[in-house]
FIBA-234979 format. One record per residue (C-alpha): residue number from 1; residue in three letters; y, x, z. Coordinates in pm, whole numbers, plus 50000, padded with zeros to 5 digits. Layout:
<atoms>
+-----+--------+-------+-------+-------+
: num : residu : north :  east :    up :
+-----+--------+-------+-------+-------+
: NUM :    ALA :     Y :     X :     Z :
...
+-----+--------+-------+-------+-------+
</atoms>
This chain:
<atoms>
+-----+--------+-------+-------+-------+
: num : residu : north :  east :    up :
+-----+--------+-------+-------+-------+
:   1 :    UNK : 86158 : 18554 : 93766 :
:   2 :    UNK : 86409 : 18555 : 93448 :
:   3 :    UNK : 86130 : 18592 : 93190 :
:   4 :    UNK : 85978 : 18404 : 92943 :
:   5 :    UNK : 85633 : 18414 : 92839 :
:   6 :    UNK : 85498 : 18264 : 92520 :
:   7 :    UNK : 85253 : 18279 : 92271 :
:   8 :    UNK : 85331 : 18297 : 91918 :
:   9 :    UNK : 85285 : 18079 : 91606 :
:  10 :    UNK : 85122 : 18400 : 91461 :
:  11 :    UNK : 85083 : 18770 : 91481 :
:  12 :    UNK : 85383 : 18973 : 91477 :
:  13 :    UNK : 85310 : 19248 : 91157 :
:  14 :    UNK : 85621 : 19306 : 91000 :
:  15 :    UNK : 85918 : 19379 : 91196 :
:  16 :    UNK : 86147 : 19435 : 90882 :
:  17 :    UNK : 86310 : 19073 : 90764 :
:  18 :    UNK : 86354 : 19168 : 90454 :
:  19 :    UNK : 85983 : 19208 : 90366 :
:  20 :    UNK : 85850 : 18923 : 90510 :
:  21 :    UNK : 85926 : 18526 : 90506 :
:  22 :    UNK : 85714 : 18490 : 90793 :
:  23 :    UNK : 85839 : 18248 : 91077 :
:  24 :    UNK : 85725 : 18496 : 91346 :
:  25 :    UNK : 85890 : 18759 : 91160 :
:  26 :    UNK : 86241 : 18576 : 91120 :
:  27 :    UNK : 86210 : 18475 : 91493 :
:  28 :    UNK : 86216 : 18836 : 91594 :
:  29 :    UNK : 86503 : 18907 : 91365 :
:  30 :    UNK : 86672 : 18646 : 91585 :
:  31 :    UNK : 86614 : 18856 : 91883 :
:  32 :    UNK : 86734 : 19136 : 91761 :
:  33 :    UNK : 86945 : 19163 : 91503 :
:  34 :    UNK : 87296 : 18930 : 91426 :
:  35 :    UNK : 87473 : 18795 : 91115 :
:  36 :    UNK : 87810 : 18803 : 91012 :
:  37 :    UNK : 87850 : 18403 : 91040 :
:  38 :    UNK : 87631 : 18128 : 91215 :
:  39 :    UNK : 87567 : 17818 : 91166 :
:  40 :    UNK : 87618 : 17535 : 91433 :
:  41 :    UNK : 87442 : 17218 : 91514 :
:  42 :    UNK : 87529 : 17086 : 91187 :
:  43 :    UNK : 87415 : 17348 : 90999 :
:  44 :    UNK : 87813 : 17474 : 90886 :
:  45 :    UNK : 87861 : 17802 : 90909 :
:  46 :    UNK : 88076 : 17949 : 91198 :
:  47 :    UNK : 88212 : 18305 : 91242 :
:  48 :    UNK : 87954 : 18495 : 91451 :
:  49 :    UNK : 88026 : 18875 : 91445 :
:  50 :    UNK : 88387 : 18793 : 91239 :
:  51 :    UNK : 88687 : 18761 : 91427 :
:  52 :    UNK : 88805 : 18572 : 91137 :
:  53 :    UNK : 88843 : 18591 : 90724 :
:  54 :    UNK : 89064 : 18571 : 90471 :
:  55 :    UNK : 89060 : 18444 : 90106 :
:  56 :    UNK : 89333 : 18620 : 89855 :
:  57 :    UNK : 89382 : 18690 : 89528 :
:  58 :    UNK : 89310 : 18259 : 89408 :
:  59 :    UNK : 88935 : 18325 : 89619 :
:  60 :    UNK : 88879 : 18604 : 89399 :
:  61 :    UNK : 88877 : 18793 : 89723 :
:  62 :    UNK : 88765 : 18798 : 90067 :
:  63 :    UNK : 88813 : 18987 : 90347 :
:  64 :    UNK : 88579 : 18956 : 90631 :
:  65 :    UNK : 88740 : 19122 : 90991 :
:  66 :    UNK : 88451 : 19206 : 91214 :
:  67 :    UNK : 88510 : 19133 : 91616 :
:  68 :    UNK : 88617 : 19419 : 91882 :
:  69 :    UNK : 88335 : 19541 : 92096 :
:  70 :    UNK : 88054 : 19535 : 91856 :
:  71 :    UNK : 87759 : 19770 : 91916 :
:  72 :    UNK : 87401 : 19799 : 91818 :
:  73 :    UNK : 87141 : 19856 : 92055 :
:  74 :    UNK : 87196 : 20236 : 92077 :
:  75 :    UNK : 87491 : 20194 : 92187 :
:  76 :    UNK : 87669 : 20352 : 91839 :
:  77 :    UNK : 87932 : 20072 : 91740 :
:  78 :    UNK : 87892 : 19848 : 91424 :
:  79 :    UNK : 88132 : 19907 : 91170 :
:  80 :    UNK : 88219 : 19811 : 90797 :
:  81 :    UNK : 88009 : 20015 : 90641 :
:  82 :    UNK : 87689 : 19958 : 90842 :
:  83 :    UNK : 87768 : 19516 : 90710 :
:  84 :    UNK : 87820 : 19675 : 90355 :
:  85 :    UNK : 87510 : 19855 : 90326 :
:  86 :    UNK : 87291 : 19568 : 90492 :
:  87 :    UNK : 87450 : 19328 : 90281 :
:  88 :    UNK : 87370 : 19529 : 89925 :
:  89 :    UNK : 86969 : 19565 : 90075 :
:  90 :    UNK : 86974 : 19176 : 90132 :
:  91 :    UNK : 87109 : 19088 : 89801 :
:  92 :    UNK : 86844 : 19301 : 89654 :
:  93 :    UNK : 86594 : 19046 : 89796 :
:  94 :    UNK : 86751 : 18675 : 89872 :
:  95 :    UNK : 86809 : 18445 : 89619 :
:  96 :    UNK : 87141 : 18316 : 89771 :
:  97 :    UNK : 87214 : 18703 : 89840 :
:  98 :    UNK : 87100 : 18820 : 89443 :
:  99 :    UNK : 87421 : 18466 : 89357 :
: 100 :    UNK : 87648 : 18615 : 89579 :
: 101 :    UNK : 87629 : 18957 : 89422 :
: 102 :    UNK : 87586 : 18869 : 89083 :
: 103 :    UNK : 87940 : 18690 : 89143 :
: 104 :    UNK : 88091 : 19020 : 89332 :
: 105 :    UNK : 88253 : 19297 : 89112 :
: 106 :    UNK : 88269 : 19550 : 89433 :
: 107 :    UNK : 88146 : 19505 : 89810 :
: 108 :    UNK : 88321 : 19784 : 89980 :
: 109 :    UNK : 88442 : 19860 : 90370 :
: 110 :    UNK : 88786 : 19922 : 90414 :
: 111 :    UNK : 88839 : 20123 : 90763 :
: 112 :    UNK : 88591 : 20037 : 91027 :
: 113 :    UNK : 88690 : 19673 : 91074 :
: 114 :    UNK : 88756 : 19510 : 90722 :
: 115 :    UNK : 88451 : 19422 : 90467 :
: 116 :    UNK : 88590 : 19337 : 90132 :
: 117 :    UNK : 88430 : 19104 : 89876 :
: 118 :    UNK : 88639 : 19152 : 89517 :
: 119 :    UNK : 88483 : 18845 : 89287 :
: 120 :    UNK : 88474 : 18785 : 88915 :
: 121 :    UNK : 88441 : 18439 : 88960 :
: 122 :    UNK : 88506 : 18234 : 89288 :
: 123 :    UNK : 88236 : 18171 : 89565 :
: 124 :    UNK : 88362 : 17926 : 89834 :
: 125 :    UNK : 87967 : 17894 : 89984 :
: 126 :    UNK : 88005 : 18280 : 90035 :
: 127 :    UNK : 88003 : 18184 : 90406 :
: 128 :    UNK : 87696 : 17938 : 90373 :
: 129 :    UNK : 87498 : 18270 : 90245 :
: 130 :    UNK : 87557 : 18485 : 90483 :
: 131 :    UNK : 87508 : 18248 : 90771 :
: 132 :    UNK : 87190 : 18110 : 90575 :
: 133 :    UNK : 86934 : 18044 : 90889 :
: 134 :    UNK : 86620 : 18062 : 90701 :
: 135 :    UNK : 86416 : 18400 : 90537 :
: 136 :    UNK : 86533 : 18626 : 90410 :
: 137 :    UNK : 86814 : 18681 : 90687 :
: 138 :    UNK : 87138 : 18865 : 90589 :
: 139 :    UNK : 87121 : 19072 : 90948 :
: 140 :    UNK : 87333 : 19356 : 91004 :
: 141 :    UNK : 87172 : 19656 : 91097 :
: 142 :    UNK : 87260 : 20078 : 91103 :
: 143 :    UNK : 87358 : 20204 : 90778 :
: 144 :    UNK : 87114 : 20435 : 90784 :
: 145 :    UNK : 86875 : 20209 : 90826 :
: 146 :    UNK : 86984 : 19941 : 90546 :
: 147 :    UNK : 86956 : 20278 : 90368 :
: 148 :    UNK : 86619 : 20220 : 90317 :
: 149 :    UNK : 86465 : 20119 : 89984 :
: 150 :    UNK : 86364 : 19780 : 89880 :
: 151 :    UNK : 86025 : 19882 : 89860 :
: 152 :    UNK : 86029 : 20015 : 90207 :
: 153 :    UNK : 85979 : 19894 : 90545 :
: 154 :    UNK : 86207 : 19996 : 90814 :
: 155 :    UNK : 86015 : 20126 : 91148 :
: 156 :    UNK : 86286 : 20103 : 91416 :
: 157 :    UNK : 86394 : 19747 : 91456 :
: 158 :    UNK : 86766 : 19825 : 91603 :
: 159 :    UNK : 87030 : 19540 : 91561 :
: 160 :    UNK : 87318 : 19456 : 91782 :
: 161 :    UNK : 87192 : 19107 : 91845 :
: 162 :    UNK : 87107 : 18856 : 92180 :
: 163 :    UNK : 86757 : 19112 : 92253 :
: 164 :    UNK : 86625 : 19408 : 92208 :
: 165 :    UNK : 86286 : 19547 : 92120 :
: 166 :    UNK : 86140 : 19715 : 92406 :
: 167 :    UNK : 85776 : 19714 : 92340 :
: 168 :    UNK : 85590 : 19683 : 91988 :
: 169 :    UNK : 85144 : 19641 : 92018 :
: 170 :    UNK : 85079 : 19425 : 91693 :
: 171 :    UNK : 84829 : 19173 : 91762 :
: 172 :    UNK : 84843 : 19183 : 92157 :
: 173 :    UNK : 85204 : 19196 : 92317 :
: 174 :    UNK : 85586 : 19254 : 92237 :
: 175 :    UNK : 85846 : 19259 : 92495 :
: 176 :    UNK : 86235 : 19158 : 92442 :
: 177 :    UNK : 86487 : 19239 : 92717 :
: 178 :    UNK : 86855 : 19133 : 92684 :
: 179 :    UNK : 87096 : 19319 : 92508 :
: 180 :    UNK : 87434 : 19357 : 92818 :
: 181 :    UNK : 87663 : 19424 : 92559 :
: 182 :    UNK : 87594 : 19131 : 92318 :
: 183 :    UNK : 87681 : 18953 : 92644 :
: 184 :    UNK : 88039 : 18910 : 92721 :
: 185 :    UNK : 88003 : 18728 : 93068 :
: 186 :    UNK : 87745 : 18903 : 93241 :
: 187 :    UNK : 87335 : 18846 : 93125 :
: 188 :    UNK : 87205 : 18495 : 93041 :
: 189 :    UNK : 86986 : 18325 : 93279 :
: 190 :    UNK : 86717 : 18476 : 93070 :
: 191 :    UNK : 86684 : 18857 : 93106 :
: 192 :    UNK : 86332 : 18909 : 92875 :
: 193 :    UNK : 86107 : 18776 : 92665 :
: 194 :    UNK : 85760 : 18891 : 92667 :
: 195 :    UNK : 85527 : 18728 : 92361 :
: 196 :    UNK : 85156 : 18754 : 92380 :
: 197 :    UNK : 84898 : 18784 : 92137 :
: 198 :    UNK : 84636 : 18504 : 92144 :
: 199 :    UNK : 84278 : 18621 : 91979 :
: 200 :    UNK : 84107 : 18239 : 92018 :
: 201 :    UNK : 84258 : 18054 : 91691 :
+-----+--------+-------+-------+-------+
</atoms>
C-alpha cells in the first residue's frame, strides 16, 4: 500500500554518479546516497548532513561539522574521512568540484566529525558546489568505496541517503525501500519505490 510504482525516463545502466550524467542515473543517486549541503526551493544551499560550518583564517579556511547519528546503509557510521575521500573522487570529475580543489591547498578530516578545507585563495560558493543539484553529484559514500579509481565503476551502490537499493535487474526492474535511520521521526508515508523497465519506446 506505501509503494510507488513508476516507469523511468530511461534504462537504469550505471549505478555509479560519477560516471554517468544521465538523469536516471542522478535520480538514483538521490535515492541513495546524500550530500553534505542541499539546496532549497530557491536553489541556496542549506546544510544537509552538516550540523553547521565555520569560516576562519579571513575564509582561507573552512570547517565543515557533520550531524550526530549519521550512518550508511550498512549500518557502519559516516565519518570525516569517508566525506574526504568522496569529495577528492568528485573533484577528479566535476567542473565545479576540479574549481573547488584547484583553490584548496589540503582537504583533510580532523577526528570523525570535522572536514577541513585549508584554501590558497578564498571560495565563498564552496557551499553552492557541494550542494550543486545537477550531474556530477558530490554524494558521500564509504571510503572504501570513493577509493575507487576514476576510471572505475563502483558495483555496490551504498550511501546513507532517503533509500536504499534493494534490487538491481538493468533493463527490467529496481526496487528502493526506505532507509529507518535517514528517518528521524519514524518512516515517510512512502516505504518503497519499485521502477520498472518499459521495452515499448
Amino acid at each position: 500500500a506505501n509503494t510507488i510504482r513508476m516507469i523511468s525516463n530511461g534504462d537504469l545502466s550505471v549505478l555509479d554518479p560519477l560516471m554517468s550524467s544521465a538523469d536516471v542515473t542522478r535520480n538514483a543517486a538521490f535515492m541513495v546516497f546524500d550530500t553534505l549541503y542541499g539546496v532549497d526551493g530557491t536553489f541556496q544551499p542549506q546544510f544537509q548532513m552538516l550540523a553547521g560550518h565555520a569560516v576562519e583564517n579571513d575564509g582561507l579556511q573552512w570547517r565543515l561539522t557533520l550531524r550526530d547519528g549519521l550512518r550508511f546503509h550498512d549500518g557502519e557510521p559516516v565519518l570525516a574521512r569517508d566525506a574526504v575521500a568522496s569529495l577528492k573522487r568528485w573533484g577528479q570529475k566535476d567542473t565545479f568540484g576540479a574549481l573547488l580543489m584547484a583553490a584548496t591547498d589540503e582537504l583533510a578530516a580532523e577526528g570523525d566529525k570535522d572536514i577541513v578545507f585549508r584554501l590558497n585563495r578564498r571560495f565563498p560558493r564552496l557551499p553552492d558546489a557541494l550542494a550543486k543539484p545537477l550531474a556530477y553529484l558530490p554524494v558521500i559514500m564509504p571510503e572504501r568505496l570513493a577509493r575507487t579509481p576514476r576510471a572505475e565503476r563502483i558495483r555496490e551502490p551504498i550511501g546513507s541517503g532517503p533509500f536504499r537499493l534493494e534490487s538491481f535487474e538493468p533493463g527490467t526492474r529496481m526496487a528502493f525501500a526506505a532507509n529507518p535511520s535517514y528517518w528521524r521521526d519514524g518512516l515517510p508515508r512512502i516505504e518503497a519505490l519499485e521502477v520498472v523497465g518499459f521495452p515499448d519506446s
